[in-house]
N, CA, C, O and CB atoms as a CASP TS submission, in Angstrom:
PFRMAT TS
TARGET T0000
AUTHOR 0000-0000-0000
METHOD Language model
MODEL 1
PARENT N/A
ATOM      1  N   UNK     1     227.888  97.355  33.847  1.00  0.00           N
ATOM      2  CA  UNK     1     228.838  97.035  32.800  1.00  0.00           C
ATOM      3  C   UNK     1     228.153  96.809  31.462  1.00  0.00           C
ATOM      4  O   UNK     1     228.777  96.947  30.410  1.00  0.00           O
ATOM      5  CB  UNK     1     229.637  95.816  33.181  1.00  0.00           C
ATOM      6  N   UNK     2     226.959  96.485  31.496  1.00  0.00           N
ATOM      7  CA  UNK     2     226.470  95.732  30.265  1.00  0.00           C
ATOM      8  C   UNK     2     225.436  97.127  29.806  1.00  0.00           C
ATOM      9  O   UNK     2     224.853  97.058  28.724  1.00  0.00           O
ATOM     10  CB  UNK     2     225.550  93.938  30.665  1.00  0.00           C
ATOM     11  N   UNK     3     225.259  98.354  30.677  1.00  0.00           N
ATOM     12  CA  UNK     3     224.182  99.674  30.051  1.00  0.00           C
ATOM     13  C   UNK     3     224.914  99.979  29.036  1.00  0.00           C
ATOM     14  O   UNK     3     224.337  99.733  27.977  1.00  0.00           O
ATOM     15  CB  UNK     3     223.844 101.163  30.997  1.00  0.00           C
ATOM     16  N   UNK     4     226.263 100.546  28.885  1.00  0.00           N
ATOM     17  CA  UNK     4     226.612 101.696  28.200  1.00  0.00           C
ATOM     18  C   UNK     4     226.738 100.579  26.920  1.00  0.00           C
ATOM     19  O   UNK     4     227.285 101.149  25.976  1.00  0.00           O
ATOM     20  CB  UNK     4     228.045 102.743  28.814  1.00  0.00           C
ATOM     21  N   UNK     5     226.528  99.694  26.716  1.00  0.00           N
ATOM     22  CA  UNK     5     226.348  98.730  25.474  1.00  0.00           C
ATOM     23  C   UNK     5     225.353  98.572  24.240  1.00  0.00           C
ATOM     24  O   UNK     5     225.487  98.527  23.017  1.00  0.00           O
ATOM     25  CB  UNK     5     226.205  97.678  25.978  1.00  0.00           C
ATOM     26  N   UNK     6     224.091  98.498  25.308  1.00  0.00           N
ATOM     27  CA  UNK     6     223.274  98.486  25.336  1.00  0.00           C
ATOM     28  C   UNK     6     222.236  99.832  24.699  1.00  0.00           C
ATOM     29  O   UNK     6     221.276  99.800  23.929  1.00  0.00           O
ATOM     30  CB  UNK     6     223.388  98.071  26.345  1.00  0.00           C
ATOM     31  N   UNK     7     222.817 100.799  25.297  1.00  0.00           N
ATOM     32  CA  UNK     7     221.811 101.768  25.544  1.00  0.00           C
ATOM     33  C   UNK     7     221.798 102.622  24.127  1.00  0.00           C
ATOM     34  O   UNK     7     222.717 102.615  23.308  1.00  0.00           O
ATOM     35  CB  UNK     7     222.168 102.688  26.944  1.00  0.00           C
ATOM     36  N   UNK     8     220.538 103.371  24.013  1.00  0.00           N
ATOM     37  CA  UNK     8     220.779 104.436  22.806  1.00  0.00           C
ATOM     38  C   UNK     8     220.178 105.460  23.068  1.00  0.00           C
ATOM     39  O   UNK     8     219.310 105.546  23.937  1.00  0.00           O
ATOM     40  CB  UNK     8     220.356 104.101  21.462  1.00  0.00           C
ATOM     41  N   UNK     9     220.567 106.363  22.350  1.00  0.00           N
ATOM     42  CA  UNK     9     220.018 108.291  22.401  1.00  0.00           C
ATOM     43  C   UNK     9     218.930 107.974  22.218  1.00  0.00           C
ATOM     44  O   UNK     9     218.574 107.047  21.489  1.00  0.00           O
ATOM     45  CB  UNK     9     220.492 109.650  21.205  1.00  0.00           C
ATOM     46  N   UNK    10     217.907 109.034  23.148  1.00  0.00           N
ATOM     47  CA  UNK    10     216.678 109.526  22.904  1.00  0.00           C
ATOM     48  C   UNK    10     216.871 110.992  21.564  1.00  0.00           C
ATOM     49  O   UNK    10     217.551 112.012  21.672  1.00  0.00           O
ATOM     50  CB  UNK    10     216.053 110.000  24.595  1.00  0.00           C
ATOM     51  N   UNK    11     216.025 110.562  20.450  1.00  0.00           N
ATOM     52  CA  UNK    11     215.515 111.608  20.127  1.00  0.00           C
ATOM     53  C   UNK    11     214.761 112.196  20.265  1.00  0.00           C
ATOM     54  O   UNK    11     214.099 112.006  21.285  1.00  0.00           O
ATOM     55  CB  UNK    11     215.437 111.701  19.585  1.00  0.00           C
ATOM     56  N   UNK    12     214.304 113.462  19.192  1.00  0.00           N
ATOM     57  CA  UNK    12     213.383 114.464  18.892  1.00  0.00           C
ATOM     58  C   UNK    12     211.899 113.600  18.655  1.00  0.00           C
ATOM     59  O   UNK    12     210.822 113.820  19.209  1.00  0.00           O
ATOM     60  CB  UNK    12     213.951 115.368  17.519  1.00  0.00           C
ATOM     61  N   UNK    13     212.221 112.579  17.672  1.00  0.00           N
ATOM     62  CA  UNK    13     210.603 112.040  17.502  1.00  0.00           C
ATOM     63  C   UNK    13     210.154 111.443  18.245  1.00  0.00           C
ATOM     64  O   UNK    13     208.927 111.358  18.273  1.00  0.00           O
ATOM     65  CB  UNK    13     210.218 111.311  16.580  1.00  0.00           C
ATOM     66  N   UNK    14     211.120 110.618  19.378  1.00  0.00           N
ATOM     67  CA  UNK    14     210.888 109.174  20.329  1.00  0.00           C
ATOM     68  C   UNK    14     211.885 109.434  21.554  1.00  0.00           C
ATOM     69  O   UNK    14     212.810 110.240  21.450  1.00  0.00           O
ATOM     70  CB  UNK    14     211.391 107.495  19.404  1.00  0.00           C
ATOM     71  N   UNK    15     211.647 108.719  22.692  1.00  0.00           N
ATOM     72  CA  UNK    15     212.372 108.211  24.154  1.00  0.00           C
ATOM     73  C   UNK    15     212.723 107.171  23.393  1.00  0.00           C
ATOM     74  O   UNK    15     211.845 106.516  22.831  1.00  0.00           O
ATOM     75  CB  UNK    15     211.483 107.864  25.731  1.00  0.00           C
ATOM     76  N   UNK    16     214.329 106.794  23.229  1.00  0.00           N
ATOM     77  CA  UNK    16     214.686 105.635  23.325  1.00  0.00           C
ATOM     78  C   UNK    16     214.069 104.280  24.703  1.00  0.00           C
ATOM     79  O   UNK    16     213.817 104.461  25.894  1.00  0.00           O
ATOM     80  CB  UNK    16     216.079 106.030  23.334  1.00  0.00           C
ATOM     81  N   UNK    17     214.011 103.100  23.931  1.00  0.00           N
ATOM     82  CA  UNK    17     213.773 101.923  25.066  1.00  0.00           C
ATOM     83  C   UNK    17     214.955 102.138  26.273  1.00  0.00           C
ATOM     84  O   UNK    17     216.047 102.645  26.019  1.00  0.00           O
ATOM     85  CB  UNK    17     213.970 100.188  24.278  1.00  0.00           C
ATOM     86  N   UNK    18     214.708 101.848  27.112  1.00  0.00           N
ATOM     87  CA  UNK    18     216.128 101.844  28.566  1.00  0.00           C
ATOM     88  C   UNK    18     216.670 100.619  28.416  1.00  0.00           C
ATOM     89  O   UNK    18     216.178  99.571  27.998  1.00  0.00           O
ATOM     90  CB  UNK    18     215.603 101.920  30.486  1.00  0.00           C
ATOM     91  N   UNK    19     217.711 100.878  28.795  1.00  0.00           N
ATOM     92  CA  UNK    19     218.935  99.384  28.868  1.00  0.00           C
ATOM     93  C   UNK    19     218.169  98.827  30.154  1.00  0.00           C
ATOM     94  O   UNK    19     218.667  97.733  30.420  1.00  0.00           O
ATOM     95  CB  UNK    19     221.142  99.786  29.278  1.00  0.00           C
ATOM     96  N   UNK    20     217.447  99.056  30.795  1.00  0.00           N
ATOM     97  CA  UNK    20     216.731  98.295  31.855  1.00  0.00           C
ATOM     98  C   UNK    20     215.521  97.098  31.348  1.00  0.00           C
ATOM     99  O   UNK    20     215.386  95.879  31.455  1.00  0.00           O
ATOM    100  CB  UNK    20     216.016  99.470  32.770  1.00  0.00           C
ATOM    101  N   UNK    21     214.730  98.282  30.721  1.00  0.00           N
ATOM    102  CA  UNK    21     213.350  97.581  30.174  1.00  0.00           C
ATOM    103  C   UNK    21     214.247  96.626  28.719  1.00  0.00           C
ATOM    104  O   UNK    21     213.526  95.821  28.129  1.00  0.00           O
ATOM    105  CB  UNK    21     211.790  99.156  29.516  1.00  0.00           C
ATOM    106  N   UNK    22     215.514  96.735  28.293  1.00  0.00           N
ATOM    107  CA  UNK    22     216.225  95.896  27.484  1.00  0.00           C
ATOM    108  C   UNK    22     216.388  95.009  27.950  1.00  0.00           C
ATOM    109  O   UNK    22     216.261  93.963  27.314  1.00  0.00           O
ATOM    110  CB  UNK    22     217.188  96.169  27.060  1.00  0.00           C
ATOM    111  N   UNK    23     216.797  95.008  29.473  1.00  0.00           N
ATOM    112  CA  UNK    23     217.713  93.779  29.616  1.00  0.00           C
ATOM    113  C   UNK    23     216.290  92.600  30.746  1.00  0.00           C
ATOM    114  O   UNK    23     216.251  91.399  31.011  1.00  0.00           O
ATOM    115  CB  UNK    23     219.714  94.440  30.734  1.00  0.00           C
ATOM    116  N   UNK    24     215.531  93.576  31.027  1.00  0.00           N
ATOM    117  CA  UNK    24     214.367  92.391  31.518  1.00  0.00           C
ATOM    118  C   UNK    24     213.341  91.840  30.646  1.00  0.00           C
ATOM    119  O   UNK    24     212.889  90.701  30.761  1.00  0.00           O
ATOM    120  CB  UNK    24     213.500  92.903  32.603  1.00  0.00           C
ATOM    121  N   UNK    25     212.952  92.790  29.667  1.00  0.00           N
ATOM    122  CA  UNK    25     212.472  91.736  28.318  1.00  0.00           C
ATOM    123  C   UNK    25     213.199  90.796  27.856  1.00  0.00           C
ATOM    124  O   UNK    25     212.662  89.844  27.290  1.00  0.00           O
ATOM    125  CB  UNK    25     212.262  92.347  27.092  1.00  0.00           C
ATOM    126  N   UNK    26     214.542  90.870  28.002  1.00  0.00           N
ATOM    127  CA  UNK    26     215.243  89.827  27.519  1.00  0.00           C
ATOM    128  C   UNK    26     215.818  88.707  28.618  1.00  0.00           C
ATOM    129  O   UNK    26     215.863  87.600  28.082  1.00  0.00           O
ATOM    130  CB  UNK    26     216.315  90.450  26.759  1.00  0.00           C
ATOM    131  N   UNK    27     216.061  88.697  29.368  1.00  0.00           N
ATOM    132  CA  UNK    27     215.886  87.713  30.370  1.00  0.00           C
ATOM    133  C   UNK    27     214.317  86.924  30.801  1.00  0.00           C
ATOM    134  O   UNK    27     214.027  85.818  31.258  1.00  0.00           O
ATOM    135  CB  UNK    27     216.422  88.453  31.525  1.00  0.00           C
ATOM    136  N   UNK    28     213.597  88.039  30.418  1.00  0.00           N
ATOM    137  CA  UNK    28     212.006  87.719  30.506  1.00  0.00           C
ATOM    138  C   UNK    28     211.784  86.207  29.013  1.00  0.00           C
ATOM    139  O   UNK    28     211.064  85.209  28.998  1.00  0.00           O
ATOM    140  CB  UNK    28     210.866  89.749  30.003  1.00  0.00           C
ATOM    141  N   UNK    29     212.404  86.547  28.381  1.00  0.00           N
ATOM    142  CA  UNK    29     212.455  85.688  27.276  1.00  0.00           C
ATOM    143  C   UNK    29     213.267  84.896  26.799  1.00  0.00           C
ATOM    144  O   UNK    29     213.234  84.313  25.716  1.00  0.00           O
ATOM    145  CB  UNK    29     212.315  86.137  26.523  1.00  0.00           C
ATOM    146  N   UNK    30     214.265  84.854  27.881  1.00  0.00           N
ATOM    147  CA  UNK    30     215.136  83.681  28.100  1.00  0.00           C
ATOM    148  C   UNK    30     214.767  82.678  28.979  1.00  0.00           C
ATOM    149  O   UNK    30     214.971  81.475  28.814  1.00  0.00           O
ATOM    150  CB  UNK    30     216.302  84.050  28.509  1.00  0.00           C
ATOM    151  N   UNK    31     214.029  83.389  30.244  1.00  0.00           N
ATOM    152  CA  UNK    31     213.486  82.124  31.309  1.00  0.00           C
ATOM    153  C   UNK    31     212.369  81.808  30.692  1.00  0.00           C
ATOM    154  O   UNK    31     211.981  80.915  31.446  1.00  0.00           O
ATOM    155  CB  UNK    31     213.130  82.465  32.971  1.00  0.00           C
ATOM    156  N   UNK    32     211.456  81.899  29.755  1.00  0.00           N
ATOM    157  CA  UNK    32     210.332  81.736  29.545  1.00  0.00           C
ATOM    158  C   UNK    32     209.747  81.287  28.166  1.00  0.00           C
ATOM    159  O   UNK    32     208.685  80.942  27.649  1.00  0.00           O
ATOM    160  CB  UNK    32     209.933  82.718  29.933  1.00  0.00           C
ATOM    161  N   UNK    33     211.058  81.492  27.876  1.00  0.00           N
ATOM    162  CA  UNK    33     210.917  80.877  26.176  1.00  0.00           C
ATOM    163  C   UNK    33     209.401  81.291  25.376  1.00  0.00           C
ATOM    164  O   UNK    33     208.987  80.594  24.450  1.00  0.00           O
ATOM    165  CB  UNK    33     210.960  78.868  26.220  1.00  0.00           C
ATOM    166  N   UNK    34     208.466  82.813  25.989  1.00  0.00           N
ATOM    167  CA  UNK    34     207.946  83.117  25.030  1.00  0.00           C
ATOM    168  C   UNK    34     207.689  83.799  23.942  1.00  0.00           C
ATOM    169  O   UNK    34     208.521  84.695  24.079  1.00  0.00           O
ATOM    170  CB  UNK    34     207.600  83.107  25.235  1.00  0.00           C
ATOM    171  N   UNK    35     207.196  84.009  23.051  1.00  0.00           N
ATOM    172  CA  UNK    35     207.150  84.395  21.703  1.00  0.00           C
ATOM    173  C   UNK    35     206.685  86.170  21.864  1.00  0.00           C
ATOM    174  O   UNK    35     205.907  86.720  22.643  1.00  0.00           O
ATOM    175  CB  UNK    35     205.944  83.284  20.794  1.00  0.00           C
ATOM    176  N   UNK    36     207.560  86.718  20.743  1.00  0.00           N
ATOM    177  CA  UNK    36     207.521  88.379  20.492  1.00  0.00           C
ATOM    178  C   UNK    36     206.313  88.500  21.272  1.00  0.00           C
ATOM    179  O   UNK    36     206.477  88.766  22.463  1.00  0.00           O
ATOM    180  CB  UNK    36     207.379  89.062  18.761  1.00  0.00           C
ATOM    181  N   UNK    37     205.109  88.358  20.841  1.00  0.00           N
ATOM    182  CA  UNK    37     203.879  88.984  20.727  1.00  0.00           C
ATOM    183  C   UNK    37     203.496  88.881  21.906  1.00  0.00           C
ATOM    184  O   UNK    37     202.540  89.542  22.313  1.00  0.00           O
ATOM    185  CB  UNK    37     202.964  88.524  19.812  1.00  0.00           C
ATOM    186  N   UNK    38     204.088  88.134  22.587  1.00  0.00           N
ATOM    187  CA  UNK    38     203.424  88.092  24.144  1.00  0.00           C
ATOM    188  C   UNK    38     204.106  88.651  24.927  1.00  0.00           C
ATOM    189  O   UNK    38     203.651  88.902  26.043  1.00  0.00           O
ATOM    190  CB  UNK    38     203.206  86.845  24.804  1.00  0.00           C
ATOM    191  N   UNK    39     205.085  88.923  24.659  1.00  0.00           N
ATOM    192  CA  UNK    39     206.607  90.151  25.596  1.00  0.00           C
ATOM    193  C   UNK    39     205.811  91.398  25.525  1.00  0.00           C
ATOM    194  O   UNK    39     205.514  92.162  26.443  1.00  0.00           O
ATOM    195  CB  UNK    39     208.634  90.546  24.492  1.00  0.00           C
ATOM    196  N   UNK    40     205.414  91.488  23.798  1.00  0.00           N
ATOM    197  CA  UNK    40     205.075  93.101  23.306  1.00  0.00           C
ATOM    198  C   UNK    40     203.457  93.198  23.781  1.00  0.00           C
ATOM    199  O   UNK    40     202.905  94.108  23.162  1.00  0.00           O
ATOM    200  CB  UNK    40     205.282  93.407  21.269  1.00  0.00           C
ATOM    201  N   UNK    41     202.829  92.715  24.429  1.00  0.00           N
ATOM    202  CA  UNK    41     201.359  92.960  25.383  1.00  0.00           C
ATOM    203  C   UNK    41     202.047  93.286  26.296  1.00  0.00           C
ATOM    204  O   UNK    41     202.190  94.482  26.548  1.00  0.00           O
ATOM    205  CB  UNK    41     200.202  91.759  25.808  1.00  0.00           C
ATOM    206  N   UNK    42     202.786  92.110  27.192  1.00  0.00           N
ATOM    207  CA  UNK    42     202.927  92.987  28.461  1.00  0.00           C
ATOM    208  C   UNK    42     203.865  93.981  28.910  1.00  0.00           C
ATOM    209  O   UNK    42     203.882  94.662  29.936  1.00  0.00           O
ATOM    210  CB  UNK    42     203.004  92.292  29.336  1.00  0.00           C
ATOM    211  N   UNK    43     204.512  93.930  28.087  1.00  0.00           N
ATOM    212  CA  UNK    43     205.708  95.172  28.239  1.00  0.00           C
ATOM    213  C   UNK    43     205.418  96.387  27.274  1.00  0.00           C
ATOM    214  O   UNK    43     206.045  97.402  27.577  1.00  0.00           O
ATOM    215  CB  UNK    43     207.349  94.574  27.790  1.00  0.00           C
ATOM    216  N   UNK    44     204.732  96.471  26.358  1.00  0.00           N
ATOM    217  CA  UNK    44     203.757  97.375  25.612  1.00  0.00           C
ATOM    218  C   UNK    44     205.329  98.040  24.777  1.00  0.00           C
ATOM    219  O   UNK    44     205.394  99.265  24.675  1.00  0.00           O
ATOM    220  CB  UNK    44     202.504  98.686  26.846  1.00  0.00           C
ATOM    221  N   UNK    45     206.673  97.075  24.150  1.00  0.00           N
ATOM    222  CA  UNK    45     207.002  96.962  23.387  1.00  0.00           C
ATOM    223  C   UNK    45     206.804  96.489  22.223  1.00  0.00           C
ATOM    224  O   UNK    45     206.223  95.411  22.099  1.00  0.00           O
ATOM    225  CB  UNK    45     207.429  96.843  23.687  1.00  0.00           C
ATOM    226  N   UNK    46     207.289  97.266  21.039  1.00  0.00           N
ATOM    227  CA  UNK    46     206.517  96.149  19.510  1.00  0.00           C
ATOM    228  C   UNK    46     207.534  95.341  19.420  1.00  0.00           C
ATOM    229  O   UNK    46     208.689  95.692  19.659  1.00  0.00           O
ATOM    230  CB  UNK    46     206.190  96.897  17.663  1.00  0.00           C
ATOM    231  N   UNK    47     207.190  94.187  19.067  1.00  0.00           N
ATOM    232  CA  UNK    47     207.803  93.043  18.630  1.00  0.00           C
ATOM    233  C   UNK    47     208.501  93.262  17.384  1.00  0.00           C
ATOM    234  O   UNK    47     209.174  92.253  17.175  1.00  0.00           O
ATOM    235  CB  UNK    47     206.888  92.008  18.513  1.00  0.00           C
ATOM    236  N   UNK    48     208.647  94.060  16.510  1.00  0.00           N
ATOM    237  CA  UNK    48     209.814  94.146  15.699  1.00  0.00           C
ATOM    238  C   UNK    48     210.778  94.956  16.251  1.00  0.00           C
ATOM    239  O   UNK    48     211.738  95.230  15.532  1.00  0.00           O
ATOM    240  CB  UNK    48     209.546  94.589  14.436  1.00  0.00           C
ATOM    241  N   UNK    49     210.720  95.599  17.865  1.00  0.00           N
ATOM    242  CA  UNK    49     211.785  96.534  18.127  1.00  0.00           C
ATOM    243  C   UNK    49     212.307  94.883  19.259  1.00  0.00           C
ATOM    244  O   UNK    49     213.473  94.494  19.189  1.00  0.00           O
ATOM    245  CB  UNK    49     211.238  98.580  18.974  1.00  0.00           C
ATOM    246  N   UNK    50     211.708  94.445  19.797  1.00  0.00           N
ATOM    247  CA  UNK    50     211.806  93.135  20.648  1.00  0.00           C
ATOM    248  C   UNK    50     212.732  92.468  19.811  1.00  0.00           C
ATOM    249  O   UNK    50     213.924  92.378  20.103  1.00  0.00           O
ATOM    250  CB  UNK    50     210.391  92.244  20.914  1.00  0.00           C
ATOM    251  N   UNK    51     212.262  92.026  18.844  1.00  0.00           N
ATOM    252  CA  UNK    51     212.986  90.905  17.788  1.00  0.00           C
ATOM    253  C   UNK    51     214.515  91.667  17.126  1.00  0.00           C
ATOM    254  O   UNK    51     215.287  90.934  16.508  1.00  0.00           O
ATOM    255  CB  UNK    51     211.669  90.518  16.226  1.00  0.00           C
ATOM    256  N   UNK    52     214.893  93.313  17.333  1.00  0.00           N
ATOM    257  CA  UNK    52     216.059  93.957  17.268  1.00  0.00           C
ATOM    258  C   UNK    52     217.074  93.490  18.416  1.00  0.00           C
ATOM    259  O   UNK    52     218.103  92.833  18.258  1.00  0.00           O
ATOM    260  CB  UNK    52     215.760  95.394  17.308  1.00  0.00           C
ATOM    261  N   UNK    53     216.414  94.099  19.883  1.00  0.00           N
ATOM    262  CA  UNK    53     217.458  94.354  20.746  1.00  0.00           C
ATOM    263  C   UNK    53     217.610  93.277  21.493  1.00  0.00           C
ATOM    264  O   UNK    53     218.573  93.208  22.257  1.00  0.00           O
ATOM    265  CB  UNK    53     217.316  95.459  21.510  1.00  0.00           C
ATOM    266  N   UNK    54     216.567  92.124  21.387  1.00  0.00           N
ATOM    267  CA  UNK    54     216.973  90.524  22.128  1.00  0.00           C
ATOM    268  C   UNK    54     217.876  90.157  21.660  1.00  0.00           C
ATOM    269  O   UNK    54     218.417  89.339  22.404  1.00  0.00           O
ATOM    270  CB  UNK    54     216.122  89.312  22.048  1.00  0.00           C
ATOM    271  N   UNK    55     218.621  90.372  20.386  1.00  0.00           N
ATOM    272  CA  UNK    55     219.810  89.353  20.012  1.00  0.00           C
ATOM    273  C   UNK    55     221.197  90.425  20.408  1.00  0.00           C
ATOM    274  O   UNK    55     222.359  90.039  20.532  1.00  0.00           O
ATOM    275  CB  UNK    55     219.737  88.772  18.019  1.00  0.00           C
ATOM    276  N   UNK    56     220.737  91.747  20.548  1.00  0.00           N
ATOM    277  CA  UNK    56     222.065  92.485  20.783  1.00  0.00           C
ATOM    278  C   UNK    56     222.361  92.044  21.821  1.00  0.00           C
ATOM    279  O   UNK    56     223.545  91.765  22.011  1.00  0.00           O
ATOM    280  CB  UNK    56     222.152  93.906  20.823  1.00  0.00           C
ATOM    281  N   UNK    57     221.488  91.851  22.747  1.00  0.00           N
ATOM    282  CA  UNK    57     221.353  92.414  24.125  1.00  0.00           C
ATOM    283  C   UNK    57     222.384  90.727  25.072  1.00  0.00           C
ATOM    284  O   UNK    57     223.251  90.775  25.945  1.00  0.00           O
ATOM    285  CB  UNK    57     219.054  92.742  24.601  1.00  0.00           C
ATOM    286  N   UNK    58     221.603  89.181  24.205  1.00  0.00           N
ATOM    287  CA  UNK    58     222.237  88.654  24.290  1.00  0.00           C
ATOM    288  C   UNK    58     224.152  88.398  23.752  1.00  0.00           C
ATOM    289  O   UNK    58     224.991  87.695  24.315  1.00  0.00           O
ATOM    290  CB  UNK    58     221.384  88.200  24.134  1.00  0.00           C
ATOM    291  N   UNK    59     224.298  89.183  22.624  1.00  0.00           N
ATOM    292  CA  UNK    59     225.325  89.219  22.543  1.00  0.00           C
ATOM    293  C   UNK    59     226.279  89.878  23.367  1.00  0.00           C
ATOM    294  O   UNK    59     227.405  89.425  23.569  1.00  0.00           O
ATOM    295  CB  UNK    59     225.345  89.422  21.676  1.00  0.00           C
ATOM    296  N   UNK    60     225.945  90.697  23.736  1.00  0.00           N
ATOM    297  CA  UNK    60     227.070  91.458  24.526  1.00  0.00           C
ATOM    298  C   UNK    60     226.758  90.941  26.087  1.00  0.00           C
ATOM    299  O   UNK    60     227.427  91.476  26.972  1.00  0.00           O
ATOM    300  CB  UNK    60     226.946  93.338  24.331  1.00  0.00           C
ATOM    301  N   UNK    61     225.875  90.029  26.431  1.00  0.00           N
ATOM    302  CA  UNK    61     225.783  89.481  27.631  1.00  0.00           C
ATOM    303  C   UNK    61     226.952  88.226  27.673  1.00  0.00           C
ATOM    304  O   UNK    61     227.778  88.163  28.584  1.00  0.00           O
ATOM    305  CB  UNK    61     224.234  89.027  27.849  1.00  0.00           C
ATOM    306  N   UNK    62     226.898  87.250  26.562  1.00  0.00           N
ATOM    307  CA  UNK    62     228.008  86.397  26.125  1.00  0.00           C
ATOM    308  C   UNK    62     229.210  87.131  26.236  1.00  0.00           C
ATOM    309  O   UNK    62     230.035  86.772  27.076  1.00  0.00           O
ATOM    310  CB  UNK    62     227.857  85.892  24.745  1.00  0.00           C
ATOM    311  N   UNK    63     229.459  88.245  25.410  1.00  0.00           N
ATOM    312  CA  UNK    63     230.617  89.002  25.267  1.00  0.00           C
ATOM    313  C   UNK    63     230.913  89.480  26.966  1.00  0.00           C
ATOM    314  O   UNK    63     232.029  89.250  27.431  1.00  0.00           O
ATOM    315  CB  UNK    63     230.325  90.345  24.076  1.00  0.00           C
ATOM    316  N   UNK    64     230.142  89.964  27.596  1.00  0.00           N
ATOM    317  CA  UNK    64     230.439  89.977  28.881  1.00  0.00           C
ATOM    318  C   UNK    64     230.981  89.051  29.763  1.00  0.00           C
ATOM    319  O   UNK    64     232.073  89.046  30.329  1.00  0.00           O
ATOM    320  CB  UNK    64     229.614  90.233  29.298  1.00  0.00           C
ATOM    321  N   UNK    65     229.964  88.191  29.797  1.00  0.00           N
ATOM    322  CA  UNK    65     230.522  86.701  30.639  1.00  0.00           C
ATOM    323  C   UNK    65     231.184  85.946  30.374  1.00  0.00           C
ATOM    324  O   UNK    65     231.411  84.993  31.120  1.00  0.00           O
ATOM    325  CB  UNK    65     229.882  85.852  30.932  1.00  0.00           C
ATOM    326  N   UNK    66     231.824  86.127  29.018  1.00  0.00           N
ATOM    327  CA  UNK    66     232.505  84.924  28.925  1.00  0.00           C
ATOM    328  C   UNK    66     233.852  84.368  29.724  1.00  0.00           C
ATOM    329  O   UNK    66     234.178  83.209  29.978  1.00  0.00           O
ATOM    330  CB  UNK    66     232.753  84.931  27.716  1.00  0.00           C
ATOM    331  N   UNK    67     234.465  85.532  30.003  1.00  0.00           N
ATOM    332  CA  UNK    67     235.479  85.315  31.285  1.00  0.00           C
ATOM    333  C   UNK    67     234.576  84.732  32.452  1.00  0.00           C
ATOM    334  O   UNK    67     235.215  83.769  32.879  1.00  0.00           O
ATOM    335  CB  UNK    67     236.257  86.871  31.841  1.00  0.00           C
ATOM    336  N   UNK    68     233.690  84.821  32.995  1.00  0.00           N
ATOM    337  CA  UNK    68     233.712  84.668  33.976  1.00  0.00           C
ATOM    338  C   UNK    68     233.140  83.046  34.304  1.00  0.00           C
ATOM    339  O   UNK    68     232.919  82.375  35.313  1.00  0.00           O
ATOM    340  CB  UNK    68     233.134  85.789  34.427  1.00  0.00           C
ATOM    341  N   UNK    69     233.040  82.840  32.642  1.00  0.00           N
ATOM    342  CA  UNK    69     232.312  81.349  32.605  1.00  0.00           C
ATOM    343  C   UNK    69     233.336  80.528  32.277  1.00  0.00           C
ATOM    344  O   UNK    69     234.245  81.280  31.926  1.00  0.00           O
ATOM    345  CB  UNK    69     231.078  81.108  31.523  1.00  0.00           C
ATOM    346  N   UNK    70     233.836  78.972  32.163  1.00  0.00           N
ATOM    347  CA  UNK    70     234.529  78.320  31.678  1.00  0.00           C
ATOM    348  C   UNK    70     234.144  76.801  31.517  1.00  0.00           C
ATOM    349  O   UNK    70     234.920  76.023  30.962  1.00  0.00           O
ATOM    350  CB  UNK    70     235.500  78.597  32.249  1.00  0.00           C
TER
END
């Protein structure tokens, strides 16, 4: 429910990031409360594309759950 949200076209210059490797960097940095630069070593994402899709990624997770939370 939460990929087709998430996700974006691969182009010609680049492979888009996956709504997968989106959504576990970002849970990765919700349980763990650590900082860009240490997501972007081990996930060999840059931290200004990190510091983009962590706040989408949480939004539409809210936007998702919120029914199911009360």
């Amino acid at each position: 429910m939460l990929t087709p949200k998430i996700m974006r076209q691969d182009t010609v210059m680049r492979k888009a990031i996956s709504s997968r490797d989106k959504l576990i960097v970002t849970l990765r940095y919700l349980a763990s409360g650590v900082d860009y630069k240490t997501l972007e070593f081990k996930f060999r994402i840059s931290a200004q594309s990190i510091s983009i899709f962590i706040p989408q990624v949480c939004m539409n997770l809210v936007n998702l759950l919120r029914d199911y939370v009360k």
